[in-house]
VOTI-488488 format. One record per residue (C-alpha): residue number from 0; z negated, x negated, y; residue in one letter. Coordinates in nm, 2 decimals. Example, Ala and Ser with C-alpha at 12.3 -4.5 7.8 and 13.67 -1.06 7.14 Angstrom:
2
{r 0,{-0.78,-1.23,-0.45},"a"}
{r 1,{-0.71,-1.37,-0.11},"s"}
END
This chain:
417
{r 0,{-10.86,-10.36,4.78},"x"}
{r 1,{-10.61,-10.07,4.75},"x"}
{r 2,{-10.27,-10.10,4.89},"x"}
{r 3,{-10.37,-9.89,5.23},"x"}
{r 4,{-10.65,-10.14,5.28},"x"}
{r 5,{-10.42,-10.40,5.23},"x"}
{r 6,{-10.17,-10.31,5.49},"x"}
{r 7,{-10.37,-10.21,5.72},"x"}
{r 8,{-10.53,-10.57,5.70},"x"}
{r 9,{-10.22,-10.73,5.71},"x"}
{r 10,{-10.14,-10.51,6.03},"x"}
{r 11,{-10.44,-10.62,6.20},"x"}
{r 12,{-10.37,-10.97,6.12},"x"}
{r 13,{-10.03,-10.92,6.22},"x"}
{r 14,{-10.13,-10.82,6.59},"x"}
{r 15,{-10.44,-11.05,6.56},"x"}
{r 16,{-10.14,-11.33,6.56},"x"}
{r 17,{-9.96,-11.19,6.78},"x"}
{r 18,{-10.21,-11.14,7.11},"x"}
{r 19,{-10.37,-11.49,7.00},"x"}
{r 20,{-10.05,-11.65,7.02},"x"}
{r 21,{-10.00,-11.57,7.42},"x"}
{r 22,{-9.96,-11.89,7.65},"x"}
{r 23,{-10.20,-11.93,7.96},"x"}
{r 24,{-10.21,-12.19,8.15},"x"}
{r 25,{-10.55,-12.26,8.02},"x"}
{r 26,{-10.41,-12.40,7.66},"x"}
{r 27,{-10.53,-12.73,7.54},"x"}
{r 28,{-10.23,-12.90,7.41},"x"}
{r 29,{-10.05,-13.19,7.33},"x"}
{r 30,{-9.79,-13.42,7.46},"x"}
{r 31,{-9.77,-13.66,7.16},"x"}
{r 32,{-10.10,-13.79,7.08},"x"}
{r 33,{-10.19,-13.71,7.51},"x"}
{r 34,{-10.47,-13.44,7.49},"x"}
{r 35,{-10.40,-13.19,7.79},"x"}
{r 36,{-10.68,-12.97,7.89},"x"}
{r 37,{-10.44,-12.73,8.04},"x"}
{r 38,{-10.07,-12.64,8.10},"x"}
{r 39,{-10.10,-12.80,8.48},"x"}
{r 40,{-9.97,-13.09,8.63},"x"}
{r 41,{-10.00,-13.19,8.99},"x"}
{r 42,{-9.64,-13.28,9.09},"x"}
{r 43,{-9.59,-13.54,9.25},"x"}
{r 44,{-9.60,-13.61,9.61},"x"}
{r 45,{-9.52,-13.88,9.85},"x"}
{r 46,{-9.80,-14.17,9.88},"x"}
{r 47,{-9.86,-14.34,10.18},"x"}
{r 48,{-10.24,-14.46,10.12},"x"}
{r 49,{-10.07,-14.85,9.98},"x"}
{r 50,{-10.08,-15.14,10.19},"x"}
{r 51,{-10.08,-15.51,10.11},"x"}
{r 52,{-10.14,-15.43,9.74},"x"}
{r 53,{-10.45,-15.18,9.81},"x"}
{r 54,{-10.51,-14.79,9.76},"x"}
{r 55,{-10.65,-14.68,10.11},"x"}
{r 56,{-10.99,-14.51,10.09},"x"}
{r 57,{-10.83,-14.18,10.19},"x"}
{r 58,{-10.57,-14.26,9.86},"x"}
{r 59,{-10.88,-14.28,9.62},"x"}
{r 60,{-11.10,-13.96,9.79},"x"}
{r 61,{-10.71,-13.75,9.73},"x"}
{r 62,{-10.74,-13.87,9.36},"x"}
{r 63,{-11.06,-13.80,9.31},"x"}
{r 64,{-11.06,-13.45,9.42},"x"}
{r 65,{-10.77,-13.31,9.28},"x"}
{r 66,{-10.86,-13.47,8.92},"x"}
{r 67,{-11.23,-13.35,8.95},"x"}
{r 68,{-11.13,-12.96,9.01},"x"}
{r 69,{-10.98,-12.84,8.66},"x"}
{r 70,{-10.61,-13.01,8.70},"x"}
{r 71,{-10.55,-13.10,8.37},"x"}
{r 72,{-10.23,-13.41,8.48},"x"}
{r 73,{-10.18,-13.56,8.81},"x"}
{r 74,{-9.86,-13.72,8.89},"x"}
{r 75,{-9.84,-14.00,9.13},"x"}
{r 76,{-9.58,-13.98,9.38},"x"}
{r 77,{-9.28,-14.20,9.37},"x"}
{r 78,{-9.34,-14.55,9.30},"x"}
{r 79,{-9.15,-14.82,9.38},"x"}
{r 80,{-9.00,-15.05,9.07},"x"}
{r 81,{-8.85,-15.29,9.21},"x"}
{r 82,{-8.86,-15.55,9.55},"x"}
{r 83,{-8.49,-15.48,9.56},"x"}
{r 84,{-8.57,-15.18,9.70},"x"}
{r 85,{-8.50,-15.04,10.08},"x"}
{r 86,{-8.90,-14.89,10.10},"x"}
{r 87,{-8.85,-14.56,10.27},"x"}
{r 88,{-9.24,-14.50,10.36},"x"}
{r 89,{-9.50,-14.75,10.49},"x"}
{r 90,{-9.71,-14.74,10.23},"x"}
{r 91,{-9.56,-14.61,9.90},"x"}
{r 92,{-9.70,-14.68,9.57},"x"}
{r 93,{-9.56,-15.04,9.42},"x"}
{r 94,{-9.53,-15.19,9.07},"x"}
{r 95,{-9.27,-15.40,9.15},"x"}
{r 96,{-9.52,-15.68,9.10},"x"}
{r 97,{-9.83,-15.81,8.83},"x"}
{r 98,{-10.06,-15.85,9.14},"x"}
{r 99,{-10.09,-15.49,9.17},"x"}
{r 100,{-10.18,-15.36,8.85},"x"}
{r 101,{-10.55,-15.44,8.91},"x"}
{r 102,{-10.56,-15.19,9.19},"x"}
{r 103,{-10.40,-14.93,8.99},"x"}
{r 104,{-10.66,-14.96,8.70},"x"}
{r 105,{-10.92,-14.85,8.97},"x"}
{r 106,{-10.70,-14.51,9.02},"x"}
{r 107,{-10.65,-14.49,8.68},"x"}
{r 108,{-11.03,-14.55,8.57},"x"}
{r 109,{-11.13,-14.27,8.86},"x"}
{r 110,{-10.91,-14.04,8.79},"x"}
{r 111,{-11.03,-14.07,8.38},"x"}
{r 112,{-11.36,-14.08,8.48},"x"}
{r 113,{-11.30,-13.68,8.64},"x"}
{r 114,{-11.17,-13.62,8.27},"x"}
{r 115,{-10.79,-13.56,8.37},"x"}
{r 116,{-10.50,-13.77,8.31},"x"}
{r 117,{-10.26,-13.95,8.51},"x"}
{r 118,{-9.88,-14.05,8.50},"x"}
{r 119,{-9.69,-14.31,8.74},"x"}
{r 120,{-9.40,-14.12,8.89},"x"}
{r 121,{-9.10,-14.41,8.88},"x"}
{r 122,{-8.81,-14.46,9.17},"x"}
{r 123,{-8.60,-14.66,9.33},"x"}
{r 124,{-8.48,-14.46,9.62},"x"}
{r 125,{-8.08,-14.57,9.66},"x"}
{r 126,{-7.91,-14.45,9.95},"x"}
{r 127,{-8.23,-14.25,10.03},"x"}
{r 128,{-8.38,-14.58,10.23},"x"}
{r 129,{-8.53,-14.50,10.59},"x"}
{r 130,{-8.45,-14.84,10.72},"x"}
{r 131,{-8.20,-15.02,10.82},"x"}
{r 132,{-8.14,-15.26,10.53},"x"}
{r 133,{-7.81,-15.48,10.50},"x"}
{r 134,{-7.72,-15.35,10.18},"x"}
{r 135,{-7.81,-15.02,10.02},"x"}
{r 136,{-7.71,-14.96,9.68},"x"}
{r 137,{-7.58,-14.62,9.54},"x"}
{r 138,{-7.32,-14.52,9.26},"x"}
{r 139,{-7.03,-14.57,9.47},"x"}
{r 140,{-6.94,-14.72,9.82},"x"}
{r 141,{-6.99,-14.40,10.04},"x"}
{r 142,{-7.06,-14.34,10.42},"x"}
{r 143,{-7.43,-14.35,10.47},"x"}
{r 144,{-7.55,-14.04,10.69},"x"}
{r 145,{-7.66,-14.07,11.04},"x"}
{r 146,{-7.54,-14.43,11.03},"x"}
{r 147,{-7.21,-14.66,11.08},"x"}
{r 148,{-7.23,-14.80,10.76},"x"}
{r 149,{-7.13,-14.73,10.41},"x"}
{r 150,{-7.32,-14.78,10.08},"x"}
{r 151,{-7.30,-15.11,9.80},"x"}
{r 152,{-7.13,-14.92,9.48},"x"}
{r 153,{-7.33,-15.14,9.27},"x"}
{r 154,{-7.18,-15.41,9.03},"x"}
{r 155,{-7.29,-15.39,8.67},"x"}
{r 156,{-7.52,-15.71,8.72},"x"}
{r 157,{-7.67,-15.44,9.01},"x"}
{r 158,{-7.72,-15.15,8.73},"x"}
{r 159,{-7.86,-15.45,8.44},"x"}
{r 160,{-8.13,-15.56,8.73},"x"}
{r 161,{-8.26,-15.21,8.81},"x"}
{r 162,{-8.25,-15.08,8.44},"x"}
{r 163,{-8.52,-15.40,8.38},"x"}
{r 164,{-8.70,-15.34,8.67},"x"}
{r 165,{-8.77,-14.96,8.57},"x"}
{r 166,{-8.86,-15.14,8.22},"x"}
{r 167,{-9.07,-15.37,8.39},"x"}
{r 168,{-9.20,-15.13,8.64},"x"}
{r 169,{-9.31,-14.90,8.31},"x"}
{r 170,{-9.49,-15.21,8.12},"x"}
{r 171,{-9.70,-15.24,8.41},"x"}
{r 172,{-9.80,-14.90,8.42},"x"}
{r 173,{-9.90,-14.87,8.04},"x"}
{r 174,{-10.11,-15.26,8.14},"x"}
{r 175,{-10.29,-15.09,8.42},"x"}
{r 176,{-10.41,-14.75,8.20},"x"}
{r 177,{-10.16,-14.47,8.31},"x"}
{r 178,{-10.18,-14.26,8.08},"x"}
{r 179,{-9.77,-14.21,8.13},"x"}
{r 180,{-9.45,-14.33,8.34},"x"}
{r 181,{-9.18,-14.03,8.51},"x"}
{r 182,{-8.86,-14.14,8.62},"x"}
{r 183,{-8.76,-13.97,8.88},"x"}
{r 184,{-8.41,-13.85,8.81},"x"}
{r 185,{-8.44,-13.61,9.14},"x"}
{r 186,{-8.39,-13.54,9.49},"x"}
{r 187,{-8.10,-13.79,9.57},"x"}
{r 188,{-8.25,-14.11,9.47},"x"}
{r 189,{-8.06,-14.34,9.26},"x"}
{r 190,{-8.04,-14.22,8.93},"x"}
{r 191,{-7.98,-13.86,9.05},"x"}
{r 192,{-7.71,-14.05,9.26},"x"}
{r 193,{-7.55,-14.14,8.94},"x"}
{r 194,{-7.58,-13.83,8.81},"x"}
{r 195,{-7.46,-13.65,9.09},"x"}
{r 196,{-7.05,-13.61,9.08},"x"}
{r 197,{-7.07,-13.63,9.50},"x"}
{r 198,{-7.20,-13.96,9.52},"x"}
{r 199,{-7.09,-14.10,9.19},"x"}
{r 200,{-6.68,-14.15,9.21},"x"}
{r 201,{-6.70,-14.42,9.00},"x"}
{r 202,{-6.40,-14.49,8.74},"x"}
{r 203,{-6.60,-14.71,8.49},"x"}
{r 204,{-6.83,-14.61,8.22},"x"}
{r 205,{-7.10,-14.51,8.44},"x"}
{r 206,{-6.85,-14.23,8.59},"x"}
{r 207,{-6.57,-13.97,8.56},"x"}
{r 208,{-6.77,-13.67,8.31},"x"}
{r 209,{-7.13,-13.59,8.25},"x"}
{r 210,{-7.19,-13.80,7.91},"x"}
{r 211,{-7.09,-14.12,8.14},"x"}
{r 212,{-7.27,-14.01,8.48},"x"}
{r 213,{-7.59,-14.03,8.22},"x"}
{r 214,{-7.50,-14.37,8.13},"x"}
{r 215,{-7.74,-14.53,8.39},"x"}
{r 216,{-8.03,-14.28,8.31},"x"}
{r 217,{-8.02,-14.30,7.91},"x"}
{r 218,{-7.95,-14.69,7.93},"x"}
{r 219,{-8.31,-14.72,8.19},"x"}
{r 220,{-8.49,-14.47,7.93},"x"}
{r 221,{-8.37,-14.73,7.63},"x"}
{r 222,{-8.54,-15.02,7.84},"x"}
{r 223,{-8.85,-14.85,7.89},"x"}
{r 224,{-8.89,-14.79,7.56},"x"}
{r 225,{-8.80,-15.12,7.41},"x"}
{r 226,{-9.12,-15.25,7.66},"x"}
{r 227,{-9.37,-14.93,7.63},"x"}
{r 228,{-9.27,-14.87,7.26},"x"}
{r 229,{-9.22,-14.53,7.09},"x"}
{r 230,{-9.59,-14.41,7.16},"x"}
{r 231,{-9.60,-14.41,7.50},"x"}
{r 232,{-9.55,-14.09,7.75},"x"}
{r 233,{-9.17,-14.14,7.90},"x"}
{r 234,{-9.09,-13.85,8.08},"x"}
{r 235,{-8.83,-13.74,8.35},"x"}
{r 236,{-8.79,-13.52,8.68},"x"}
{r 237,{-8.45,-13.42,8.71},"x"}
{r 238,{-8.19,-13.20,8.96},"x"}
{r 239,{-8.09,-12.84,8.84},"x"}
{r 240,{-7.83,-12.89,9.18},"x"}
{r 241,{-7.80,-13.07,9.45},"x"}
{r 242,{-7.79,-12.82,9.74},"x"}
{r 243,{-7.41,-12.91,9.77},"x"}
{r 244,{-7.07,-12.78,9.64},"x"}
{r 245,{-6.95,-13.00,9.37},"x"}
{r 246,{-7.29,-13.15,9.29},"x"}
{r 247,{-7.47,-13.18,8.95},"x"}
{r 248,{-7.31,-12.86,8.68},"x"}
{r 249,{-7.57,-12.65,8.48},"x"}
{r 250,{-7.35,-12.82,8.16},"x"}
{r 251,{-7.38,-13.15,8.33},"x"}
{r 252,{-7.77,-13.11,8.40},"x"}
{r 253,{-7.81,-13.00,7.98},"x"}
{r 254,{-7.60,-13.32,7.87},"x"}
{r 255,{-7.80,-13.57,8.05},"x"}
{r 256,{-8.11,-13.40,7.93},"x"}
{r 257,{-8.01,-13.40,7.55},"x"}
{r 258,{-7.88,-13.73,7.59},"x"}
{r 259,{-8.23,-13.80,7.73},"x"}
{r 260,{-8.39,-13.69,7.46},"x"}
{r 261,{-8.21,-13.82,7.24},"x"}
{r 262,{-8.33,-14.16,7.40},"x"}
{r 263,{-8.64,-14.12,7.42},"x"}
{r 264,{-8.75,-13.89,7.72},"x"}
{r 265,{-9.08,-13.70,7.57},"x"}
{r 266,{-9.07,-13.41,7.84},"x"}
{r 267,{-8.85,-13.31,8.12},"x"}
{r 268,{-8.95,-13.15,8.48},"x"}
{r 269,{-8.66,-12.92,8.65},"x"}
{r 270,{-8.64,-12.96,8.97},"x"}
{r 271,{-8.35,-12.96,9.29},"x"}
{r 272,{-8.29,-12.98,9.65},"x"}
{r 273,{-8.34,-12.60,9.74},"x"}
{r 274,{-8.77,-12.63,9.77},"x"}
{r 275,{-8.68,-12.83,10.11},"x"}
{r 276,{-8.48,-12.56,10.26},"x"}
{r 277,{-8.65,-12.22,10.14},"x"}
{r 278,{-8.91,-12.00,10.23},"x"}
{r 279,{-9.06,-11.95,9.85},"x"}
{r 280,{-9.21,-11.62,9.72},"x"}
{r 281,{-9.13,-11.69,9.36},"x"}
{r 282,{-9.10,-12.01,9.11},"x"}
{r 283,{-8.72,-12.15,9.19},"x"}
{r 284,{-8.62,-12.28,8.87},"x"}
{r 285,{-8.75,-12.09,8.61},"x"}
{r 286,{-8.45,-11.96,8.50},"x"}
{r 287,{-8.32,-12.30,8.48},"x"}
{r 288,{-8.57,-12.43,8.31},"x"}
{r 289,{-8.59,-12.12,8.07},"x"}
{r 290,{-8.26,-12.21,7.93},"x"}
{r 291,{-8.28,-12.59,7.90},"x"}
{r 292,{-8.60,-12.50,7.73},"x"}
{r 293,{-8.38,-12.38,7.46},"x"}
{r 294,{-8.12,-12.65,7.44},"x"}
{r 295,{-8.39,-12.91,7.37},"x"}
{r 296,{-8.68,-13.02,7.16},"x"}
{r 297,{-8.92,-13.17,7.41},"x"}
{r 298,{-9.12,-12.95,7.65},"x"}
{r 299,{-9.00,-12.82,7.97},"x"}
{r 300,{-9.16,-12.82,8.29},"x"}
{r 301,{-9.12,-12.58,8.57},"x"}
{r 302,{-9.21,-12.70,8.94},"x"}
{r 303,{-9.13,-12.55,9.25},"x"}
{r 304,{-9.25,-12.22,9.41},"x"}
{r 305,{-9.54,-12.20,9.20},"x"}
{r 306,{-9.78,-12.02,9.32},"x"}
{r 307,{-9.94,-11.67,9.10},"x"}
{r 308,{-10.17,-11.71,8.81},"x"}
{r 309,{-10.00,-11.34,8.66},"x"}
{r 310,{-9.66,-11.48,8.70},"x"}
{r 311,{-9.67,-11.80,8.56},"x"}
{r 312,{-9.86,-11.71,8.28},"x"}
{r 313,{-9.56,-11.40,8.22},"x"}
{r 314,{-9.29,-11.69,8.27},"x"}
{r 315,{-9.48,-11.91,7.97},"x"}
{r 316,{-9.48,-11.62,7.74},"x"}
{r 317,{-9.12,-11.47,7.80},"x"}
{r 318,{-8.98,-11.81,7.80},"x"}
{r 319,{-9.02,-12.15,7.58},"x"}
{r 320,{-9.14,-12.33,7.89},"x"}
{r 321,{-9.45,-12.52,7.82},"x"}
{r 322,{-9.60,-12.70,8.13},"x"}
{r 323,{-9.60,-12.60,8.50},"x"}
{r 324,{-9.63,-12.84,8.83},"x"}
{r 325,{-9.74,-12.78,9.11},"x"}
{r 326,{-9.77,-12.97,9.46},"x"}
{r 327,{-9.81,-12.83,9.78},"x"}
{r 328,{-10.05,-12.55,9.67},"x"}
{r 329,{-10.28,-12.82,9.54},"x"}
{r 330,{-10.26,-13.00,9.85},"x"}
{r 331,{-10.37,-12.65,10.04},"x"}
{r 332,{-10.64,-12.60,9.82},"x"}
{r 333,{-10.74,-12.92,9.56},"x"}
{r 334,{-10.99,-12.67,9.37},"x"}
{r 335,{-10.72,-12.38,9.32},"x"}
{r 336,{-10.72,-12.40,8.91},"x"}
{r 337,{-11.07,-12.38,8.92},"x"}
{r 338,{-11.03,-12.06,9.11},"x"}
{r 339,{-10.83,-11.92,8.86},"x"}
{r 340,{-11.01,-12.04,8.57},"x"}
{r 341,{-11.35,-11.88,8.74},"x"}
{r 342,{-11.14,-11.59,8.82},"x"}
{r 343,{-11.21,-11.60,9.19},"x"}
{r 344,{-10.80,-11.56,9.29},"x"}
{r 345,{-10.48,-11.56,9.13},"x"}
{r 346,{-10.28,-11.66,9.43},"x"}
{r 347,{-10.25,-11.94,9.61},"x"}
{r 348,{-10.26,-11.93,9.98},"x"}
{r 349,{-9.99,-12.18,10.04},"x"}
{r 350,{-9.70,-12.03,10.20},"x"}
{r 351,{-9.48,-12.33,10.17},"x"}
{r 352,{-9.44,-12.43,10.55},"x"}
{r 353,{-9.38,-12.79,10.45},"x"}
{r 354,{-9.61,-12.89,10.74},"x"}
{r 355,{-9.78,-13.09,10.44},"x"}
{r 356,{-9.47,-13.30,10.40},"x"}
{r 357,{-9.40,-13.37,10.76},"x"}
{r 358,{-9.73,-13.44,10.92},"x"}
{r 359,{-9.97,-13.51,10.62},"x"}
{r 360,{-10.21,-13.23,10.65},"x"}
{r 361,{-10.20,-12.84,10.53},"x"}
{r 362,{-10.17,-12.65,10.82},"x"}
{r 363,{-10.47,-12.41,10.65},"x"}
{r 364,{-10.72,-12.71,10.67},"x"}
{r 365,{-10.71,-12.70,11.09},"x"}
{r 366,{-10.98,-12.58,11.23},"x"}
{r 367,{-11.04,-12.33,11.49},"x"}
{r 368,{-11.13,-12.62,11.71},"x"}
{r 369,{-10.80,-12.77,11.66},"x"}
{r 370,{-10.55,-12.47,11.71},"x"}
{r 371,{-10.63,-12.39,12.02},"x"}
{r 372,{-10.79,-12.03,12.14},"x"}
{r 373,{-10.53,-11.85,12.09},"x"}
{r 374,{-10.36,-11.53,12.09},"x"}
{r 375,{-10.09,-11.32,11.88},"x"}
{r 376,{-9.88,-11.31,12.23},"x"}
{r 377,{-9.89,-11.68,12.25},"x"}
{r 378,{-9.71,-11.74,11.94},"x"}
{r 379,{-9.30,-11.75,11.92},"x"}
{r 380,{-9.07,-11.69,11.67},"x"}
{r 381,{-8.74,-11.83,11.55},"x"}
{r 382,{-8.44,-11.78,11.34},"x"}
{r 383,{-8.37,-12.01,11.10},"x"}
{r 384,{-8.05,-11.84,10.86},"x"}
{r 385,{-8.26,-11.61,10.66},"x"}
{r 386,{-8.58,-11.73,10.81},"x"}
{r 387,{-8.83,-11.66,11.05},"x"}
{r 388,{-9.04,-11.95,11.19},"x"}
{r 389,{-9.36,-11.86,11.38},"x"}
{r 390,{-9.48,-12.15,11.57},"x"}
{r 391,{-9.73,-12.24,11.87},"x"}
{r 392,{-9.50,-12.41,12.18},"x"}
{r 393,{-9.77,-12.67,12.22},"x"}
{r 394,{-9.53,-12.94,12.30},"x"}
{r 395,{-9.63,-13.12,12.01},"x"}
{r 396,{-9.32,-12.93,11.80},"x"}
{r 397,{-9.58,-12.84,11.51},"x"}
{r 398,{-9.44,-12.55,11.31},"x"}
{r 399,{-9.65,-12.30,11.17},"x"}
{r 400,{-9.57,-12.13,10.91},"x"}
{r 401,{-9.47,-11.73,10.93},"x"}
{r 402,{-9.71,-11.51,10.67},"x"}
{r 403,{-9.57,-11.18,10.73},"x"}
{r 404,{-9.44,-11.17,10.33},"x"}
{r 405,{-9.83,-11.21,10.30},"x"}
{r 406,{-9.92,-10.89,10.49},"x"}
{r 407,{-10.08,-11.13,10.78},"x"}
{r 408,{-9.94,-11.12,11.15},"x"}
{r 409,{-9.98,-11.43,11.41},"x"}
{r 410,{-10.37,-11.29,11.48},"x"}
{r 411,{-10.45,-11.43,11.12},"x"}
{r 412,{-10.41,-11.81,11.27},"x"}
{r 413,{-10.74,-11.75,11.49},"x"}
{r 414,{-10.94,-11.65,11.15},"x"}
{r 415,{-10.85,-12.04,11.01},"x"}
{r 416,{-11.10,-12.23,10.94},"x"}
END
């Protein structure tokens, strides 16, 4: 071969590398020995299908369609670990208990049969309780919201019991088949509590700097791993902020994730308060999760305002981000990665009204029937800060969502269904 032919080959190889090399979400990967068939997860989501130690059937036809439609992970939602626990939600998930690890080997089997994988998402919810329970444990004693009552800054024999009841929790997952266990290190619950600096003002080892506020997380990750051993799938869901002044510091969100690591944690999902409040055109945190993708050696997962094939897949390859979640577009439309694998959209529809989250249905799933005949001049609109709400004044205060950023107009909502 002369020396042209040679470079040139070497060129071609070079670029043959180089396109090759490109992330989609359609990788098949690995998380440890966990084969992924792609780069999705569905994040999790609140379950309300368990009662008396059984999955409802509406809880096992959910499962079954989102892991039978091309989603390579499904996370549960948040599941208690422990009967110490203030329930928020009639009907969350449990392991708190043996009795129900037979119930949970049906999802798990179902969801294996569709050929996708699942992971228990792990919680105890803190000062986050709906109800009104005599003691509610957090960090620190601190006035409870909306109530005349402050918070039980927990005792250390407090933090021992709920570290071995997230390491208990965790063995029963791994006994019932999940393939996985997340703790949920987000949203305000209790171990975001402690690693928050405006709930936790405690003086002790547990408190006062970042390395100490992830005390209670790293110690709970350490537990888990002594009862699920090394091989296992520990991950973690974690704030970027809290939505507050004063709350969780970019340096304190990359300690507790290195520390993390460092214990164990085998992936680690960015999340934060501002998905409850915003109207999302774009992924929230992937800047966030760009750089802690750098700072650590475990993937990174971006969730939040995900919603465009082109843009996710242009976030994976400009970043070291790995994995992406997704929630309320899959709950809009179980078969979207299908879609997108079949090339039949590269947006989803979901316009992030959260009517999904606060009456248990996606507003696009009414049909006609339901919504009324209606017309554009029936339809009102609010302010709400930056916002506008459209919404139907059917004294039922349903709130629809406003999908002018879409190009649509309030006629659109008679074309549903």
């Amino acid at each position: 071969m002369s020396s042209k032919a040679f470079i040139f080959f070497i060129l071609l190889l070079n670029l043959f590398l180089f396109v090759t090399s490109e992330k989609t979400i359609f990788d098949k990967t690995n998380l440890k020995h966990l084969k992924l068939k792609n780069r999705i997860f569905r994040a999790a989501v609140g379950d309300t299908s368990f009662h008396n130690g059984k999955i409802s059937e509406e809880g096992f036809q959910l499962y079954d369609q989102l892991s039978k439609n091309e989603i390579g992970t499904l996370f549960t939602g948040y599941t208690a670990i422990s009967d110490y626990n203030a329930f928020p939600d009639d009907g969350m998930f449990r392991l708190d208990k043996d009795e129900y690890i037979p119930e949970f080997k049906k999802l798990v089997n179902l969801v294996h049969k569709n050929g996708a994988n699942i992971i228990v998402q792990l919680v105890h919810i803190g000062m986050n309780t709906y109800t009104n329970a005599d003691i509610v444990y957090a960090p620190s004693e601190v006035p409870l919201k909306d109530r005349d009552k402050m918070t039980k800054g927990m005792t250390k024999e407090d933090i021992l019991k709920i570290e071995n009841d997230f390491a208990n929790a965790a063995l029963r997952a791994k006994k019932a088949g999940f393939d996985g266990v997340e703790i949920h290190g987000a949203h305000f619950y209790l171990v975001s509590e402690f690693l928050s600096p405006l709930i936790n003002k405690r003086n002790d080892k547990y408190g006062g700097n970042d390395e100490n506020r992830a005390r209670f997380l790293v110690e709970i990750i350490e537990k888990v791993r002594e009862k699920v051993g090394k091989d296992y799938i520990v991950g973690l869901k974690i704030n970027s902020e809290d939505g507050e002044e004063n709350g969780i510091t970019e340096e304190g969100l990359i300690t507790a994730c290195q520390l993390a690591e460092k214990a164990g944690i085998d992936y680690i999902q960015i999340s934060g308060m501002r998905w409850i409040s915003e109207r999302i055109k774009s992924p929230i945190y992937a800047e966030i999760s760009a750089k802690l993708a750098e700072k650590v050696n475990i993937p990174a997962m971006l969730t939040g305002g995900v919603r465009n094939l082109d843009e996710i897949n242009e976030i994976l390859n400009k970043s070291k981000i790995q994995y992406i979640g997704m929630a309320r577009p899959l709950i809009s439309e179980y078969d979207l990665i299908k879609k997108w694998k079949e090339g039949k959209t590269k947006k989803s529809r979901c316009v992030s009204c959260n009517t999904c989250l606060n009456y248990g249905y996606c507003i696009f799933h009414k049909k006609q029937s339901d919504m009324k005949k209606t017309k554009a001049a029936d339809f009102q609109s609010i302010k709400l800060g930056e916002y506008k709400v459209t919404y139907l004044p059917d004294g039922e205060l349903l709130t629809l969502p406003d999908l002018s950023y879409h190009g649509s107009t309030a006629d659109d909502w008679n074309k549903l269904g």
